[in-house]
N, C-alpha and C positions, 0 to 999 in steps of 0.2 A: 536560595533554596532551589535544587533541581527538580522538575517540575514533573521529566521523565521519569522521575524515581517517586511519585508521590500522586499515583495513577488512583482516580475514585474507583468504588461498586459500579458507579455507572456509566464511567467509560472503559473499564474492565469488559460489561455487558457490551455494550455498544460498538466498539472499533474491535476490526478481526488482531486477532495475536501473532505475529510473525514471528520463528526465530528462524535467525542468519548463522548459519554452521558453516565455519569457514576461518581457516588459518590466519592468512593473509591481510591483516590490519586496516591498510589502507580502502582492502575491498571490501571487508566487512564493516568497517564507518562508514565507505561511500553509499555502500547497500542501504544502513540503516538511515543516512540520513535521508538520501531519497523516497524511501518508503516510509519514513516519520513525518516528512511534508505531506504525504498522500494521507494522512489521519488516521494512520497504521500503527498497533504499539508493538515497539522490535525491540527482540533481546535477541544478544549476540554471543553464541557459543564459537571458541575459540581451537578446543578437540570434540570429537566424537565422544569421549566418556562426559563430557561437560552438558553435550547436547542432550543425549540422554537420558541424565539427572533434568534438566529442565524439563526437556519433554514427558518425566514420567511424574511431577511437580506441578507443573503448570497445565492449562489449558492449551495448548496452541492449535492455531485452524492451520497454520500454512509453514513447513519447512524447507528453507531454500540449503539444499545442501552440496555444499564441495565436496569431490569424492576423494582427495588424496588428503590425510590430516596426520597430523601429527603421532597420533596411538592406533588407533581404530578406522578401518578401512569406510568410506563410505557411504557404501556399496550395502557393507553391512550394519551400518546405523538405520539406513532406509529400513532394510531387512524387518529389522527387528520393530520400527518404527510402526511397518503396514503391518504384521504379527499383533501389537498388541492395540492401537491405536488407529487401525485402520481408516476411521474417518478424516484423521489429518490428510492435507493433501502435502503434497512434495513437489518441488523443481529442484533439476537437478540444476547447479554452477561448475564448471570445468572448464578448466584450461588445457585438458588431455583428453579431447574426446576424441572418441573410438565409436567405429559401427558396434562392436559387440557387448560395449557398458552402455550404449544407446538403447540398448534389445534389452539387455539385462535390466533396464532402469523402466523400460515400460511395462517389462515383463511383471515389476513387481507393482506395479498400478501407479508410477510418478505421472504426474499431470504434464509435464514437458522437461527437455533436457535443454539447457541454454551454454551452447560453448564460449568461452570467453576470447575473444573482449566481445561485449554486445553493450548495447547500448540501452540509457536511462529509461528511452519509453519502451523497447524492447520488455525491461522489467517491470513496468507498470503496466504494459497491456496483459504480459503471462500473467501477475500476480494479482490480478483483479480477474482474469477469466479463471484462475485455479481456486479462489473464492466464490465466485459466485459457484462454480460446479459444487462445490463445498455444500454451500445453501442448497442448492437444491435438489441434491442428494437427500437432506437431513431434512427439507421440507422446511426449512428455516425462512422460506421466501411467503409463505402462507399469511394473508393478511392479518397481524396486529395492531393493536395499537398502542404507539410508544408514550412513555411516560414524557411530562414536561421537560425534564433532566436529559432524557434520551434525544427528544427533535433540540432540545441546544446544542447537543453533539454532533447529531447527524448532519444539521445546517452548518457547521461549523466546518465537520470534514467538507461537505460539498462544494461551500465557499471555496479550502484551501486548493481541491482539487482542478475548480475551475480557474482559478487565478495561477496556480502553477503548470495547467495546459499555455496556457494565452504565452507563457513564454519559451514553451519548446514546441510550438505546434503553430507556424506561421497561418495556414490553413484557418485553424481553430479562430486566431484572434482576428484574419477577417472578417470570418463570417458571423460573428460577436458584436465587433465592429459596426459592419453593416446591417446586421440581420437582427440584431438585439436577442431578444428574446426565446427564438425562432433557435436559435445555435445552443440553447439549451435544454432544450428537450435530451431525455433521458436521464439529467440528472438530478435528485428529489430535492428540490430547492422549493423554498415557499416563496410566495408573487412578491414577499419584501424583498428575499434575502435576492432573489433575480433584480428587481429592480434599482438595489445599491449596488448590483453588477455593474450591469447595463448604463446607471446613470454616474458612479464613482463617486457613489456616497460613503467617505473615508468616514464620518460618522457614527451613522450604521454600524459599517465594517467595524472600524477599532470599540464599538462596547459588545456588537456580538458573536465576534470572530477573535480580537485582541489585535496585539500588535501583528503587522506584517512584514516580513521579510522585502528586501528592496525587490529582489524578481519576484513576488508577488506583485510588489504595489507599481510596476514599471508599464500592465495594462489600464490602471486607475491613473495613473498621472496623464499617459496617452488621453484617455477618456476625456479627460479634465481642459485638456489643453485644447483637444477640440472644440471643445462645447466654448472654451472662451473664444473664439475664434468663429 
């Protein structure tokens, strides 16, 4: 069973919605997979009339769009996008960036223009600051409190997020490394879920995270190996 296609109410609720607008196959699975390790749930439009129909269907907080596609310009998906939907945020993707679709893409309120090639954390630093702007526009940052269902989620995402730093972010896993606890400030981890970090409590990890991917578990084995030593 696919597991991406069989999405609860309460992680529907919980994790922002991305769709990836964008031709180009290899770039739109690489998109999604990256931002699906991030605890993001991405659906991938293929044309502008696709995107669309999604966007006018779904929920979505964040569209990262290509501006040359197969039917429908862009340009004008955005268009019509902030038109009716204006709280979605936008990135733009291109591979044909110009000063004057730069101007035109801000003009109509995109949250940034990303020309291609860029790179992985390039997309997850834009794609988490165009989020949070998102929240707190909508005031969505105001204290609640989440349901049991929701903190399994959210510790969930947090975990993925800090363990998929630790392997593109040299910096990050020293200071993890050395600094323990200290290098995780800012991200809403509870004193357990930090401490099956920090101590490489696989444990833990696999009943309340699940299985990990090997560049996940490549700072836990580090961990591990030290601590025997």
């Amino acid at each position: 069973m696919n597991t991406q296609n069989n999405i609860t109410v309460a992680e529907r609720a919980t994790n922002p919605h991305i769709l990836v607008m964008e031709d180009e196959s290899s770039v739109a699975q690489g998109l999604k997979m990256v931002l699906t390790e991030e605890g993001y749930d991405v659906d991938v439009a293929m044309t502008g009339g696709s995107a669309l129909t999604t966007l006018e269907n779904d929920g979505i907080d964040l569209l990262l769009a290509d501006l040359r596609l197969p039917d429908i310009d862009g340009m004008e998906v955005i268009r019509q996008v902030k038109e009716k939907k204006p709280e979605t945020e936008v990135i733009v993707i291109t591979g044909y960036a110009t000063v004057s679709s730069a101007v035109e893409a801000m003009k109509l309120g995109v949250y940034d223009y990303l020309a291609k090639p860029f790179t992985e954390k390039q997309v997850r630093i834009t794609v988490e600051g165009a989020l949070r702007k998102g929240k707190e526009e909508s005031g969505a940052l105001k204290e609640t409190v989440p349901t049991a269902e929701e903190e399994k989620l959210i510790q969930k995402r947090e975990v993925m997020r800090v363990l998929n730093r630790t392997s593109d972010d040299t910096e990050f896993w020293t200071n993890l490394m050395e600094g323990g606890s200290k290098a995780l400030e800012g991200y809403r981890l509870s004193d357990e879920a930090k401490a099956a970090i920090i101590s490489g409590d696989l444990k833990w990890l696999n009943t309340h995270v699940g299985e990990l991917t090997q560049k996940q578990l490549m700072f836990i084995y580090k961990r591990l190996e030290r601590e025997a030593w």
